[in-house]
N, C-alpha and C positions, 0 to 999 in steps of 0.2 A: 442323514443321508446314508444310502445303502450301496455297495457293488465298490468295486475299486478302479478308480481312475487310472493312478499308474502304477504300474511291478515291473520289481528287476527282476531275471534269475538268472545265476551264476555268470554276473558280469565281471569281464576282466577287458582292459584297457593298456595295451602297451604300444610304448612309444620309444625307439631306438635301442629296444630289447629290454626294458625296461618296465617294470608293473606299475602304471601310474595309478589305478582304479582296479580293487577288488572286492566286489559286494554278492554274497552270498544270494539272500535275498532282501527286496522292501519292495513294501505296498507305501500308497499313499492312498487314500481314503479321499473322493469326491468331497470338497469343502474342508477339506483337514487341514493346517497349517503347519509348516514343518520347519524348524531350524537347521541350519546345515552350518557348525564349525569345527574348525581344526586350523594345523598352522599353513602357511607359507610351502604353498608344494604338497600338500595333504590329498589333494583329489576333486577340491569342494565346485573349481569350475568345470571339470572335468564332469564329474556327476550330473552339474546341470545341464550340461548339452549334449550326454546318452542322453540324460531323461526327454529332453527338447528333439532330440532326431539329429541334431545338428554334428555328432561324431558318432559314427558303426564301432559300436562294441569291437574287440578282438574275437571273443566268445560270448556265448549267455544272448540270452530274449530281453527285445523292451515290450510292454504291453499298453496298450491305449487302449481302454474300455474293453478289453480282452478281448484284441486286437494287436500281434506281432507286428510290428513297427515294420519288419522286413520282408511281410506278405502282402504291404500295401505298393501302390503300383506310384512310379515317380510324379504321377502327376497327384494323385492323392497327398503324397507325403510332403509336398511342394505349399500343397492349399492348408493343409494341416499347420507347416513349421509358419506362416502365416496370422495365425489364428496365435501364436505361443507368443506368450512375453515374459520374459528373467528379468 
């Protein structure tokens, strides 16, 4: 499979002034399988739902098909977090 599904870039996530999520960059590759661990408080569901739509970054682009998550229109992003399952 070719082209990339999902990328972060320069995501940051805080939450009562607090850095909960900060990722540089990642791709994930159309078909590619990805682990995701750490401990208790790490980030890990945090990550899933930038990646899903379902919490606005602080800072930083999500990309769907290279497609910014936040140039789609609410109803778009509605039919989209639909279509997602974690």
């Amino acid at each position: 499979m070719s082209g990339v599904s999902l990328e972060l870039e320069s995501i940051t996530v805080l939450r009562a002034g607090r850095h909960i999520l900060d990722v540089d960059k990642l791709s994930i590759q159309a078909g590619q399988f990805v682990n995701i661990i750490g401990t208790n408080g790490a980030g890990k569901t945090t990550l899933l739902k930038v990646l899903c739509g379902l919490i606005k970054p602080s800072s930083g682009k999500v990309f769907f098909d290279n497609i910014a998550l936040t140039s789609l229109s609410s109803w778009t992003r509605t039919n989209l977090k639909k279509q997602i399952g974690y």
